[in-house]
N, C-alpha and C positions, 0 to 999 in steps of 0.2 A: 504494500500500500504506500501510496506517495506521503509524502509530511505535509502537504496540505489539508489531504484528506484526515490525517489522525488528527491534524492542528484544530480541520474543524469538528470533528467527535467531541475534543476534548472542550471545544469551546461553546459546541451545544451541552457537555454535562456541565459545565461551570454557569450555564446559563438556566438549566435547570433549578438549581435549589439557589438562586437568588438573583438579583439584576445587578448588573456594572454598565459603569460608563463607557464610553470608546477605549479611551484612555487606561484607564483601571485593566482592561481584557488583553490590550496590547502587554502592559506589564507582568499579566498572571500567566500569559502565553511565550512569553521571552524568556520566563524560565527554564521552557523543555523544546522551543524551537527558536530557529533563527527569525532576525527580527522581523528580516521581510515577509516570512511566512506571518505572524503576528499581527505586520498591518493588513495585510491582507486580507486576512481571516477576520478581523473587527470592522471591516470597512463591507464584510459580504455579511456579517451578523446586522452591521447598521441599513443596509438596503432592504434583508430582507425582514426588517423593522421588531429583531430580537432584541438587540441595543439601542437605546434612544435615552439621551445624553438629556432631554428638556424632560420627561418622566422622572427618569432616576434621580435629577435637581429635585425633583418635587417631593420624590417617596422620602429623601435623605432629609428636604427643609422640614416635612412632618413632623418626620420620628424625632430629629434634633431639636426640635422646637415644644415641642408638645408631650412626645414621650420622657427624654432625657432632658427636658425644660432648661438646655441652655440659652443664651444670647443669642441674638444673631450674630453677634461678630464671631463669637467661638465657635456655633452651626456652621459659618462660611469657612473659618479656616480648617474644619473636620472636611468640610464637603470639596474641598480645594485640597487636600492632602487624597482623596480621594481622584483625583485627575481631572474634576470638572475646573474651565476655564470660568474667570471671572464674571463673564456678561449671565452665564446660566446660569451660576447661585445666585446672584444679584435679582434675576428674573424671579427665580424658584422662591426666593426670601420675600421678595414684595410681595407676594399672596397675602401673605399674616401681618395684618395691622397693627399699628401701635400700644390701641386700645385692646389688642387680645395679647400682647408682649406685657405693658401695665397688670392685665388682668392674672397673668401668670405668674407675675413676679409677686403680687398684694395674695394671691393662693400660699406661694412657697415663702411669705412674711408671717401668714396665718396659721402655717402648719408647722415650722422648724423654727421660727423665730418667736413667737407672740407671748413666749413669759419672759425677753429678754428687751422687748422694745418701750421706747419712751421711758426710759427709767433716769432719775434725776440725779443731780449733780455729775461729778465728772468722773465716777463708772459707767455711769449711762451714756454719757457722752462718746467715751472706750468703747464700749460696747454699740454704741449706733454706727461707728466708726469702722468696727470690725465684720458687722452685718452687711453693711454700705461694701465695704470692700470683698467679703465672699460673693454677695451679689456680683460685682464686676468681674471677677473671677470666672465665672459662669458663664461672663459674653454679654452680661446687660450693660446696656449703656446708664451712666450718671442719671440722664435724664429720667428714663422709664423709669430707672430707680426711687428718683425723688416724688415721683409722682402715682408709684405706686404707694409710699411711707404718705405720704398725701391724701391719699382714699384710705388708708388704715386710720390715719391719726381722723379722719371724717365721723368713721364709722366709730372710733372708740367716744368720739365728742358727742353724736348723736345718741348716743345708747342702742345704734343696733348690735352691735356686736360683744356681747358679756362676757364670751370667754377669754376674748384677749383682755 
């Protein structure tokens, strides 16, 4: 059998139990064949529309976002280590609004944070400090951040929320 044809077996089982990018399939196939063989084989999976680079941005900005609730900046640079070019993740990222980034951040304040927040003088201070910066750690931006401690501090003001 020629290495094209084993290159493509291997690169319809690799596409079996999960999706990759163009890029991603070039790399996982340059392990066991030459490279031309590799572009080759990802450029015949993309036509016959097994690899699609605008999908796979999407299924990756999901799970990064929603499942593993990082930032977008850390989503991008996950999704960029993974072989997509910048204009895809960029595309794939703007689906998810501000308001549902906010929203996710004032969830993970509410569930890992909320016996540690607004507390007074300058432990509290430390400690809002230190919340502030695991959040950024994550991939959220300052902003989101401030504005999700912003609906927390609402809700503790109004009395909806007791438990925090």
């Amino acid at each position: 059998m020629e290495e094209l044809d084993i290159a493509r077996r291997r690169a319809m089982h690799l596409l079996a139990n999960r999706d990759y990018g163009k890029n991603e399939l070039i790399e996982k196939l340059k392990n066991n064949y030459s490279e031309k063989t590799a572009v080759t084989v990802a450029e015949q999976m993309c036509e016959y529309g097994y690899v699609n680079d605008e999908r796979y941005a999407g299924k990756l900005a999901k799970h990064y976002l929603t499942v593993k609730k990082y930032g977008k900046s850390r989503a991008a640079l996950m999704m960029q280590q993974k072989g997509l070019d910048r204009e895809t993740v960029d595309a794939a990222l703007s689906e998810f609004s501000t308001d549902d980034i906010t929203s996710e951040i004032a969830g993970i304040l509410r569930k890992k944070y909320a016996d540690r927040l607004f507390q007074s003088g300058i432990e509290g201070k430390k400690e809002m400090q230190k919340i502030i910066a695991a959040l950024a750690r994550r991939g959220y931006s300052y902003n989101d951040i401030k504005s999700a401690l912003y609906i927390i501090k609402e809700e503790i003001d109004s009395g909806e929320n007791e438990q925090i």
